[in-house]
N, C-alpha and C positions, 0 to 999 in steps of 0.2 A: 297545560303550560309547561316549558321546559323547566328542570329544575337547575338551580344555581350552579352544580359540579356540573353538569351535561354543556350546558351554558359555556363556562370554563375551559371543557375539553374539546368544544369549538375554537374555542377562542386563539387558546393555545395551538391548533392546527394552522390557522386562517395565519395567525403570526410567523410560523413556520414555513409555510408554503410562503409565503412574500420575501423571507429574510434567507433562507436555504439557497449557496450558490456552494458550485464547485469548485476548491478549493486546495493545490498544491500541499503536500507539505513537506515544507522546506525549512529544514534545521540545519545550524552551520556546521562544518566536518572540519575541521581545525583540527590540530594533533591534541588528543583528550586528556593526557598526564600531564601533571604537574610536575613530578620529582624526577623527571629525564626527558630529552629530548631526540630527535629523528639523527642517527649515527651514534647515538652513546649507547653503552652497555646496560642491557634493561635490567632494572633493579631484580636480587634474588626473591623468588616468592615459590611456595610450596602449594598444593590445592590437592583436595580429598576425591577421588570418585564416589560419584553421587548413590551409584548402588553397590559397590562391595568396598569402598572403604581405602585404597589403595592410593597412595601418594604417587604426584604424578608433581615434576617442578622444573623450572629452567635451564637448571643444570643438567638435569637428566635430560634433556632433549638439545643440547648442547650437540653439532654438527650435523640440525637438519634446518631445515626451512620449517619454520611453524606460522602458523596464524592462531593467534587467540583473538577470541570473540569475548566479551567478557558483557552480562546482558542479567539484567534485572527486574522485577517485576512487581512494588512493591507497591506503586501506584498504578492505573487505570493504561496511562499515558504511554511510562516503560515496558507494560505488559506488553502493550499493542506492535508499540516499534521492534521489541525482542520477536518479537512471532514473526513481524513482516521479515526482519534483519535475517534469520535464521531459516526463512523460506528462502531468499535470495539466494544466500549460500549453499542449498541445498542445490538450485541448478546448476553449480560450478562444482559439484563431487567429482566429476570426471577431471575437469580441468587441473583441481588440486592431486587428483592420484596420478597424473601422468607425470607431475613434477616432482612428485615426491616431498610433496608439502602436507606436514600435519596441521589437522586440523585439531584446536586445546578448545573447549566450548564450556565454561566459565558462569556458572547464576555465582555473582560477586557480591552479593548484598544479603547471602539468609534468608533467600522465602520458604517456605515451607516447604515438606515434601509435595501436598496436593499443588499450590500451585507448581512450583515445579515441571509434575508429572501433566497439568496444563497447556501450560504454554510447550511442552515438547511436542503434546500430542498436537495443538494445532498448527504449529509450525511443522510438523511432517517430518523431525529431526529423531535419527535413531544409534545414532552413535554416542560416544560415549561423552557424559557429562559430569563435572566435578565442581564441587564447591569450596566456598572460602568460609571454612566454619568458625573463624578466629577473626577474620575480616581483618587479619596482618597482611596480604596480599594489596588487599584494597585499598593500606593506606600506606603500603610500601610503593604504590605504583603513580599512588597520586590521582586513579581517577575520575577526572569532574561532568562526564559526560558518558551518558548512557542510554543507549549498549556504545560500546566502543570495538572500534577492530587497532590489533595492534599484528605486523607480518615483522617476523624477527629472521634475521639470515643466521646465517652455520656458526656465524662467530657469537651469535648470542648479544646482536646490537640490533639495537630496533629501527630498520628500514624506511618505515613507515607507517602511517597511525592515521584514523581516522574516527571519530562520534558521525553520529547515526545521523542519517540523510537520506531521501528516498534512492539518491546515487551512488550512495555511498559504497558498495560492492562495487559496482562498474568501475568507480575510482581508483580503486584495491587492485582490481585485474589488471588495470591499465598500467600499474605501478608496479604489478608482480612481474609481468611482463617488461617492462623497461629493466627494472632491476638484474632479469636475467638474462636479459640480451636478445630477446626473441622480438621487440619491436624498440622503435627508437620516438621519442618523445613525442617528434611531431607526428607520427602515427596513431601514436594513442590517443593525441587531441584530436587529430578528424576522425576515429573511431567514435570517441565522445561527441564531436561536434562536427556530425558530416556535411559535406558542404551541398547548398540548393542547387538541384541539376534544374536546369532552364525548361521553363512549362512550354508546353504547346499555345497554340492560339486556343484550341478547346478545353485545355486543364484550365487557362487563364480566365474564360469564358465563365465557365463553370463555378471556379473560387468565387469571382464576382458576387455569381446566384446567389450561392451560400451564403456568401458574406452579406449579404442584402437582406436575407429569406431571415438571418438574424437578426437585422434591426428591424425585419416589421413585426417579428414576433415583441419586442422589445417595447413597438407600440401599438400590440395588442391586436396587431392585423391578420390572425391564422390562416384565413384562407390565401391571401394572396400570399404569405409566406409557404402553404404548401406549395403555390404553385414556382415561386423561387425553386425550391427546394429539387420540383422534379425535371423543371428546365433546369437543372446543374446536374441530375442522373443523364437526364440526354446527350447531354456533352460529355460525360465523364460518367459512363454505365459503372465501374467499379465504385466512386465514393462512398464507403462504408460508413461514412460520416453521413450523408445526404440522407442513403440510404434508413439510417438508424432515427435523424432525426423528424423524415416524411411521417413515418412509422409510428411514432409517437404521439406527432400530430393526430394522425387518422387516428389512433387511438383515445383521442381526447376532445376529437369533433365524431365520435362513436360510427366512424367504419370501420369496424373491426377486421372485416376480409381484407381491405384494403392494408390495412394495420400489421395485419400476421405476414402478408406478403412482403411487405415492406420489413418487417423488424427478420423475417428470416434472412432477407438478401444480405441486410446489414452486417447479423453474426457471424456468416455465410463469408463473407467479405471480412468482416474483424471477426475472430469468435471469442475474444477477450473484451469486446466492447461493454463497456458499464451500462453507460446511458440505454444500450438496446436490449441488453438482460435486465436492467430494471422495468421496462416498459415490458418487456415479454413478463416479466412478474405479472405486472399490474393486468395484461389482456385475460391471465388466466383467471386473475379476480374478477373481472368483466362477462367472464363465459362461467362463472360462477364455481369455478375451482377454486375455491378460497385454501383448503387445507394445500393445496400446490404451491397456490402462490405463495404462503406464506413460510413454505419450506424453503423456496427459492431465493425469497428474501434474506431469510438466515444465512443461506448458506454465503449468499454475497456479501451481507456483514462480517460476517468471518473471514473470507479475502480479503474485505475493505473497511477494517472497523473505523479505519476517520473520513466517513464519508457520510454527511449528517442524512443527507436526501434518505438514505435506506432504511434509518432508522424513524425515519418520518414516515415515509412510503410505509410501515409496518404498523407503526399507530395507528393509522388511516386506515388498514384494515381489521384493525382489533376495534377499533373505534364503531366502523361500520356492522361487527359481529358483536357490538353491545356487550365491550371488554372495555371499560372506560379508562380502571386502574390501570391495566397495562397499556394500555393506549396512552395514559401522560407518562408513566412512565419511561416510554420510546421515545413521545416529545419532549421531553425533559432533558433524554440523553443525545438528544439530536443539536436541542440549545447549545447545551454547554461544548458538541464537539466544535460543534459551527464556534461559537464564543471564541476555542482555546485556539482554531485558526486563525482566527480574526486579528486575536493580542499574539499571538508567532508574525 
């Protein structure tokens, strides 16, 4: 007879898997200071290099373009957003060295050195970083939202400002770029917001499937949603989406050839797709690489730590290898990320 805790970490699964959807997250990008605003001159504030000590301040970078990031980590929440924030900007190194924009990268709040040296190392950040060891910066600047980006022009007035948003860089770009004359407003908004080029009769065809092959999963209809799914590949052989989500199916109505073939075309077609890296996780638990898949899974939580499915997806195999603890423990953390989307 099962015992009560086993019982338990059933249970906690079953609730998981029914209530786990995916889930934007979307935080406001407002200008983040309080004691100045977008065209005033950005309060004085001074900051420490975080490995040799060395004062670094606004005045002293007085007639260049700067951007400060200013990114904290002292709850779960901040960590997470500071690691994505600071991956972002990491693909725009190019873009900032051609303009001759510094980049100032700010832990504003006192965390430790380990965390710290953390969230650098998973953000992929290796330039240089300073602190606010008096946290007179933080409350000279006013601000209420974190991580924050602030881009300051030559005259030492703050251009523009933004808290943390999945967009929030693209935002920044778009604004660096207006600012200095290299694109004009409405450009940067159909950059951000490009416009629908008109489908074919067979992309339109296609969508349909898709869109259909989702409501019958919806009402629990798998097979005939596989077969949506591959009449929308016929008409539309590229769908990385179709591709990703046939894939899954097969993996979950146990074809696994059927499975792999499909989940490569996918990544193949996307190779940043979630959905189809999670399932190739799961096929290699299925062919019985458990130590594989459960690296893969890590590694994806660390891209994507507010995406509750993965951390589920990883219970479910600790679960399976008779890791009870760490199994609620996943679902636990999978609860409350799902939860913190929910109340956003």
């Amino acid at each position: 007879m099962p015992s009560k805790h086993s019982l338990f970490i059933v249970y906690a699964a079953v609730i998981l898997a029914a209530c786990i959807v995916l889930c934007d997250d979307c935080v406001a990008f407002s200008f983040p200071f309080r004691t100045f605003g977008e065209g005033d001159l950005v309060p004085a504030a001074e900051f420490v290099e975080y490995n040799n000590k060395q004062v670094q301040s606004f005045a002293g970078l007085k007639g260049k373009y700067v951007l400060a990031v200013f990114w904290g980590a002292d709850i779960q929440e901040k960590r997470e957003h500071s690691i994505l924030l600071l991956k972002q900007l990491n693909t725009l190194e190019s873009f900032f060295k051609d303009r001759n924009i510094t980049l100032l990268s700010v832990n504003i709040q006192g965390d430790v050195a380990e965390t710290i040296a953390d969230v650098l190392k998973q953000s992929g950040s290796s330039g240089k970083v300073y602190i606010d060891p008096s946290q007179q910066a933080y409350a000279s600047l006013g601000i209420y939202v974190m991580p924050a980006l602030l881009f300051i022009d030559k005259s030492g007035k703050a251009a523009a400002g933004f808290g943390y948003s999945r967009n929030s860089v693209a935002h920044l770009k778009g604004e660096i770029e207006i600012l200095l004359g290299e694109k004009t407003k409405a450009q940067v908004e159909e950059d951000l917001n490009p416009k629908v080029v008109e489908k074919s009769g067979d992309e339109k065809q296609a969508i349909h499937h898709l869109n259909f092959a989702f409501v019958l999963l919806k009402r629990g209809m798998t097979d005939q949603a596989i077969r949506e799914f591959e009449k929308a590949i016929e008409l539309e052989p590229n769908s990385a989406q179709a591709a990703a989500e046939v894939g899954c199916l097969y993996l979950e109505t146990g074809d696994l050839a059927k499975a792999e073939v499909s989940l490569a075309k996918g990544l193949a077609l996307a190779p940043d797709s979630l959905r189809a890296k999670m399932c190739s996780a799961q096929l290699e638990a299925r062919r019985g690489n458990m130590v594989r898949a459960l690296a893969s899974l890590e590694k994806l939580l660390i891209e994507n730590p507010n995406t509750p499915r993965i951390r589920y997806l990883i219970g479910r195999l600790l679960q399976e290898q008779g890791q009870s603890p760490k199994a609620l423990k996943y679902y636990r953390e999978a609860y409350e990320t799902l939860n913190k989307q929910i109340a956003e």
